[in-house]
C-alpha positions as CSV (number, residue, x, y, z in Angstrom):
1,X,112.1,19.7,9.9
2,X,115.4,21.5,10.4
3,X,118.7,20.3,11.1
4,X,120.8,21.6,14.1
5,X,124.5,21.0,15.6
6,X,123.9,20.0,18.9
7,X,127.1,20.2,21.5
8,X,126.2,18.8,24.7
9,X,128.7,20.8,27.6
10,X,129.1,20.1,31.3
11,X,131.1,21.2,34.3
12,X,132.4,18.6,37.5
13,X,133.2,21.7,39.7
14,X,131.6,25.1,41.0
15,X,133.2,28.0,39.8
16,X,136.2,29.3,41.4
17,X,136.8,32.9,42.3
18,X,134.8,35.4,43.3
19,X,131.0,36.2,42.1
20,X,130.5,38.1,39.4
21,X,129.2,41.4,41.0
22,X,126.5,43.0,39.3
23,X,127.1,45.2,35.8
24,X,124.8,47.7,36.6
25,X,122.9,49.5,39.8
26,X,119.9,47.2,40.6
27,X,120.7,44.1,38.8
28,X,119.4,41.0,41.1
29,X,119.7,37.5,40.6
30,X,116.6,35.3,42.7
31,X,115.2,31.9,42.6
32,X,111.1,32.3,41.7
33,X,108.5,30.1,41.7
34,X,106.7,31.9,38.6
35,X,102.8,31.0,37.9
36,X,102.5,29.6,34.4
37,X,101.5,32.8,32.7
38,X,104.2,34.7,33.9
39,X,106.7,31.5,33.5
40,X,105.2,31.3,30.0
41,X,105.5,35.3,29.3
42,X,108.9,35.2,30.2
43,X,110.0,32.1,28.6
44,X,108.6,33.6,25.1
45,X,110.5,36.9,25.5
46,X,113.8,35.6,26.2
47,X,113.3,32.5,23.8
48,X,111.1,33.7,21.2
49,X,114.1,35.1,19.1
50,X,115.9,32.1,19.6
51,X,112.7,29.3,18.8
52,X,112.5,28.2,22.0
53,X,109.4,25.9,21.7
54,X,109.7,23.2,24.3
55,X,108.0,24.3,27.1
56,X,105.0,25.7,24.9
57,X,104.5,22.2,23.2
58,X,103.5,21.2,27.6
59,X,99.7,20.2,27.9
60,X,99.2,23.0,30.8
61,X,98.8,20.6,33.9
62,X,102.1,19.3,33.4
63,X,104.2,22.4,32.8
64,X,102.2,23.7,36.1
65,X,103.5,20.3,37.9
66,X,107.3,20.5,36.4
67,X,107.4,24.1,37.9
68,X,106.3,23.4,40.9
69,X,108.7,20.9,41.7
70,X,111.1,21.1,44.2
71,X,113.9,19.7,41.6
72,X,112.8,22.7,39.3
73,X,114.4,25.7,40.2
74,X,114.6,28.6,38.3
75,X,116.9,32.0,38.9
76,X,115.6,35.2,37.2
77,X,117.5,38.3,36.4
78,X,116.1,41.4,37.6
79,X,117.2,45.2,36.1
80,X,115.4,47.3,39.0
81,X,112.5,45.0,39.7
82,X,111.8,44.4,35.9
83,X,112.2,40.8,34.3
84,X,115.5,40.5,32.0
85,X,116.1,37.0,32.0
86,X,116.4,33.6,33.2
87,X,118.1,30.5,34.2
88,X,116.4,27.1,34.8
89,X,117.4,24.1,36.4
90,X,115.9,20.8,36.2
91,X,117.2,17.9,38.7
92,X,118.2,20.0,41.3
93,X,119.4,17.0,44.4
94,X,120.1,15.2,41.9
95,X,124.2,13.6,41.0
96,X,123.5,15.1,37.7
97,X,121.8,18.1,37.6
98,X,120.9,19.9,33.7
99,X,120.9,23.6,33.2
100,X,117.6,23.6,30.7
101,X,117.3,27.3,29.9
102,X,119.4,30.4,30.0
103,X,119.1,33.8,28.2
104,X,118.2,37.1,28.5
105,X,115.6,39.3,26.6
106,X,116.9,40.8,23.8
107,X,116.7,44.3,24.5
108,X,119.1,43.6,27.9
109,X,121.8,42.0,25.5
110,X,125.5,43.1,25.6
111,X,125.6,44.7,28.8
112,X,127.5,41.8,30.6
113,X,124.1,40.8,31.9
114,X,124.5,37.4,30.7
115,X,127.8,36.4,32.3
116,X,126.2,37.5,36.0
117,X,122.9,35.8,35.8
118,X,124.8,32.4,34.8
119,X,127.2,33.0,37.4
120,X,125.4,33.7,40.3
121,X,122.3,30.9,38.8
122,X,125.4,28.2,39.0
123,X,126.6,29.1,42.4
124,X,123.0,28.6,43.6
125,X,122.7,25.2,42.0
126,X,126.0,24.2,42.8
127,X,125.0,24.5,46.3
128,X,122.8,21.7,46.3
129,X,126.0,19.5,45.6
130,X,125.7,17.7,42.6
131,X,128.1,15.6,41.2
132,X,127.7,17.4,37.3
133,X,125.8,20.3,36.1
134,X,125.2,19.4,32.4
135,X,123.4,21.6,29.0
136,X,123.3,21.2,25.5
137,X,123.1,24.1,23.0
138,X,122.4,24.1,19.3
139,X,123.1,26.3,16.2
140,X,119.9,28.2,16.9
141,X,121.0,29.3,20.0
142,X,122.7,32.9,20.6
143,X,126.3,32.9,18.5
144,X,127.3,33.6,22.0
145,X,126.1,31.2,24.1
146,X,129.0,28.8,23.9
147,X,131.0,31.1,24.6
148,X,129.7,32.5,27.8
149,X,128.7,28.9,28.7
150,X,132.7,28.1,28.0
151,X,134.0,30.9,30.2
152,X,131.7,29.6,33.2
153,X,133.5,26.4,33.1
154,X,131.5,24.5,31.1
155,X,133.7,21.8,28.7
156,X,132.1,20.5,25.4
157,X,131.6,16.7,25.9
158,X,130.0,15.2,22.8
159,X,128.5,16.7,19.7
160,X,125.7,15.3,17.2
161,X,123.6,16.5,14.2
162,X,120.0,16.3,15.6
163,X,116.3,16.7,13.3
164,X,113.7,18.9,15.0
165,X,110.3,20.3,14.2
166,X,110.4,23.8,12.4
C-alpha cells in the first residue's frame, strides 16, 4: 500500500478566449470510440509511467460497456495520424461531469502538446453543458499536471491523504 496526496480540482465555467491552436503541423484533437485493445494500448503508454492501474484492474466486459457509453467520451491527441495522448470523460450529460484521464505519452512531452489536447478536450465537453467539470490528481501524477490543469481553469477544492494498492 502506498500513500498519495490527493487534491480534488474543478472548474464552474468553459474557458474563455480563444482555442489553443495547435503547437505543431498535424496536431489533431478528435473524440474516438477506441476498441478495448487499442483503448487498453493507449491507456498503458500514456499511464504506464505514471501507474495508471484503474482501468486494467476492469473484468473485460465492463471496461467494453463503460467505453461504449454514450456518457464516456474520450478525445485523443493525434501528431500526423499517430496516437500521443488522451483525455477522458466520464458523465458526459451529466450536472457534474469528471475529467478521469489526461496525459500524453512520454516521448510527446514538453512540446506544449499537453496544454492543447486539454484545451480543445474541455471545450468539447463543455459543450454538452454541464453544470461542473470536476478531476482529482495525486502525487504520482506528472509534477506538472496541476499546473496545466490550474492554467485551464481548474481551482483546487479539497485535498486528502488517500491509501492505494502498490
Amino acid at each position: 500500500m502506498v500513500d498519495l496526496l490527493v487534491t480534488y480540482m474543478e472548474m464552474t465555467a468553459p474557458p474563455s478566449g480563444e482555442q489553443l491552436a495547435a503547437p505543431l503541423p498535424g496536431a489533431a484533437v478528435t473524440r474516438e470510440l477506441p476498441d478495448l485493445p487499442s483503448y487498453v494500448s493507449l491507456y498503458r503508454a500514456v499511464g504506464g509511467p505514471v501507474q495508471w492501474d484503474q482501468r486494467l484492474r476492469i473484468p473485460e466486459p465492463e471496461l467494453e460497456a463503460l467505453l461504449a457509453s454514450t456518457s464516456t467520451h474520450i478525445h485523443v491527441l493525434r501528431l500526423d495520424g499517430e496516437a500521443a495522448g488522451f483525455c477522458e470523460f466520464n458523465d458526459v450529460g451529466q450536472p457534474a461531469v469528471e475529467l478521469v484521464h489526461f496525459g500524453l505519452m512520454p516521448a510527446f512531452q514538453g512540446q506544449r502538446l499537453g496544454p492543447f489536447l486539454l484545451d480543445q478536450s474541455l471545450r468539447a465537453a463543455w459543450s454538452h453543458r454541464p453544470g461542473r467539470l470536476w478531476l482529482h490528481t495525486d502525487t504520482h501524477d506528472h509534477p506538472a499536471a496541476r499546473s496545466v490543469y490550474e492554467r485551464a481553469g481548474f481551482r483546487a477544492y479539497a485535498q486528502r491523504m488517500g491509501t492505494f494498492p502498490d
